[in-house]
Each structure stands twice: as structure tokens, then as C-alpha cells.
N, C-alpha and C positions, 0 to 999 in steps of 0.2 A: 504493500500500500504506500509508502514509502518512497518507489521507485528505485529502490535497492534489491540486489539477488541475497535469495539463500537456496540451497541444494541441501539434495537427499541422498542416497544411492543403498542399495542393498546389497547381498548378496550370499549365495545359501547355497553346498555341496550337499546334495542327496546321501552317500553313501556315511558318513559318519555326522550329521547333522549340524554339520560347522556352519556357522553365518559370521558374518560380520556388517558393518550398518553404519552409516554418519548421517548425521542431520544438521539443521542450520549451516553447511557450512558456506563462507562467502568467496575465498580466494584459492581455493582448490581447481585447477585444470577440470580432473575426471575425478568428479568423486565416487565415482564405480573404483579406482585405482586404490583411493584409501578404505576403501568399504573391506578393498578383497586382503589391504594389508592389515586390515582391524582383525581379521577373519586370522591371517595365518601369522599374524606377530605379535600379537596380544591375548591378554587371556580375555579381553573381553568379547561382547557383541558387541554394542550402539557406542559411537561417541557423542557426544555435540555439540556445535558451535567451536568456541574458543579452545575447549579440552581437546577437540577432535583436529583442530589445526595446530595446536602447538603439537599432536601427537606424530602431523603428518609431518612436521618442521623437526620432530627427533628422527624419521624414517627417512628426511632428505628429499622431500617434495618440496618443487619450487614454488611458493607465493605467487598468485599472478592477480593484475589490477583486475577491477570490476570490470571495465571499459570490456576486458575481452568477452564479457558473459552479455553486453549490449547487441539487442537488437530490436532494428525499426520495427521491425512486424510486431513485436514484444510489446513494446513501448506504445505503440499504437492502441493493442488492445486494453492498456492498463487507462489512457486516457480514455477511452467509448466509456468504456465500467467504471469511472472516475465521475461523467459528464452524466450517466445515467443516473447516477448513484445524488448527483449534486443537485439533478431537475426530480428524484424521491420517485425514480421510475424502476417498476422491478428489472428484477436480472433474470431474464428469460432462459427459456432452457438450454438455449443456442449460444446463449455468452456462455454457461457453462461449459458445452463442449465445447467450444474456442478455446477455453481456460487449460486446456489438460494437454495442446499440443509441446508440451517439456518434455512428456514422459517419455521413453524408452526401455523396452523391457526386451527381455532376454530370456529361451528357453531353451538347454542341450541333453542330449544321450550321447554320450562317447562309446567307443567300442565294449568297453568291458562293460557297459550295461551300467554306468553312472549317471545320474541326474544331476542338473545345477539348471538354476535361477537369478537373474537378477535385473534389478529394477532400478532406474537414476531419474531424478525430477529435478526442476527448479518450481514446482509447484504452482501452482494456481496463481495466476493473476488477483492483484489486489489482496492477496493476504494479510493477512496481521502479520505484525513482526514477531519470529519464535515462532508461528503456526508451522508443526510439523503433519504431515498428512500420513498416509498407507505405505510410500512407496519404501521408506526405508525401515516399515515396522514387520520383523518376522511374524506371518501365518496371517498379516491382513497383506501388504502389495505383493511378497516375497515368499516362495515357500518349495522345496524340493525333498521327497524323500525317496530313496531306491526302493520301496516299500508302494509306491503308490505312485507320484507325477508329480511337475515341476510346475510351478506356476510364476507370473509375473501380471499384476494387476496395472487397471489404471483404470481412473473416472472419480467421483465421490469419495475424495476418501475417506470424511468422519465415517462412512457407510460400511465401506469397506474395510476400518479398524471395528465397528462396532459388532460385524458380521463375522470377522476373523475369515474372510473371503476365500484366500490361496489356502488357506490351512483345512478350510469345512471342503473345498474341491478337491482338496488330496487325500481325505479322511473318506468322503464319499467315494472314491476310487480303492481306496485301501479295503474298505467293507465289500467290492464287489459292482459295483456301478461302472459304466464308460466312462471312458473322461468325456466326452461330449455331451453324457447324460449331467454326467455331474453339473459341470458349467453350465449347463442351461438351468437347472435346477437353481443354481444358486446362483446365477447375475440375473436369470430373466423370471425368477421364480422369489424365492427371497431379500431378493438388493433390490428388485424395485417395489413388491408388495412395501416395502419398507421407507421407500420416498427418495432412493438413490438410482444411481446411473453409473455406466462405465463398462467396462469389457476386460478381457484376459488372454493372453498369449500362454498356452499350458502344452 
């Protein structure tokens, strides 16, 4: 809201349940890069904001200005949702899905039959500052297990945190369902009964 970036990124190996996650961050290149070093260099999952930058400045990732995260399309959309927002006019469903073109998600099988997931945002247009969304929260944007299927979300995310999205599509696969059953079940079946929107790459 602001006119400032923040990024998300996930990122989650099926075979031993490893993930790793940054949020808020602003001067990070690919925060898909520090997600996957959270994942294999730390004992943790999620970083955020300032902990997760100074984590990536001990790793030897380079700082890069904001300017490089600029762009007109961007910038554009944030003024419409700005102008609308200032004449007390709602936010249609169509600004919505203009809002979510950040995301990027990611879904693999390598040979030996391993799954991975993962998901990178600069999030919604007009956010709060600090507003984290689904993309970088394990089993709502992000979720892989060799047990079941990989997923990687995008759309609503309070919706998709509240539904636990990637995790109930992998669990619904794990009990015995298709994965096409599943996803349909649970983005066109429970995420909108529920007042949300968005789609999934699994």
C-alpha cells in the first residue's frame, strides 16, 4: 500500500519433509534462493523480514535496491486500487485476479520418484505492510509429500491459509482420491463455498 515490495517464497522436498520459507523480504534477488537455503542451512522453516535478510547476508547473498523489483504494469495496478479505493468504490473480482499476477509456482517428480514444491510472491497489490499471505506458509500455498502430491497455490490467500489448501489436496490424494479429484474438491468445492478464489499447479 505503501508503494514498496515485500516477497514470499517457499519451498518443500517431498521425500523427507524438508521446507524452508521467507516472508516480508524486500532486497533479496530470488527469494525462492533463500527459501531453499533456509530449507538446507538452517535448522529452521520460515524466516522474516529483517531476520531473514540478515540470514541471507550471513549465506553471502547480494543486497539488491528496490528499483530492481519496479515495475510499470505493477505500479499501475496499485494506482487503479488506490483511485478506487479513494472515490469508496469496491474492489471487484477482476482487480482481484489482476492482484495475484507475482505468483509463481513450481511443481516436480525427479527420477527416483521424489516430489518438490514451491511457490515465490511479491503478493497482492495494495497490501498492508507485514501482510504475509499462503505463498510462503507450509500446507496453505506450498506442500509436497512422496506419500501423496506436490502442490503450489495461488489466489486468496487468507483463504487459502484458513483452508490449509496444498496440505487438505495432498491428504485427499494420500487417502485414495485423484489429484484432479482432489483439487477440484477443494478450490472449486470448499475455497469458494467459503468466499475465496485462486487455482493450483499440483
Amino acid at each position: 500500500a505503501a508503494g514498496e515490495h515485500e516477497m514470499d517464497a517457499s519451498i518443500m522436498e517431498g521425500r523427507g519433509l524438508n521446507a524452508g520459507a521467507v516472508a516480508s523480504v524486500a532486497r533479496i534477488r530470488n527469494p525462492i534462493d533463500l527459501a531453499a537455503k533456509v530449507m538446507t542451512d538452517s535448522e529452521h522453516v520460515m524466516l522474516v523480514g529483517e531476520g531473514a535478510e540478515e540470514f541471507a547476508r550471513q549465506q553471502g547473498f547480494a543486497m539488491t535496491d528496490s528499483d530492481y523489483f519496479h515495475t510499470e504494469f505493477r505500479w499501475q495496478q496499485l494506482q487503479r486500487i488506490k483511485e478506487k479505493e479513494a472515490r469508496q468504490k469496491k474492489v471487484t473480482d477482476q482487480d482481484q485476479h489482476d492482484q495475484w499476477f507475482s505468483t509463481v509456482g513450481a511443481v516436480a517428480l525427479d527420477q527416483r520418484g521424489n516430489l518438490a514444491a514451491a511457490t515465490s510472491t511479491g503478493g497482492t497489490s495494495n497490501k498492508r505492510w507485514g501482510r504475509v499471505g499462503d505463498s510462503p506458509i507450509i500446507g496453505a500455498g506450498t506442500y509436497a509429500s512422496n506419500h501423496s502430491c506436490a502442490v503450489s497455490a495461488t489466489g486468496h490467500g487468507e483463504y487459502f491459509i484458513r483452508h490449509v489448501v496444498a496440505y487438505d489436496i495432498c491428504k485427499r490424494v494420500e487417502l485414495g482420491s485423484s489429484l484432479a479429484e482432489a483439487a477440484d474438491v477443494v478450490i472449486n468445492g470448499i475455497l469458494k463455498e467459503a468466499g475465496g478464489s485462486g487455482g493450483v499447479i499440483a
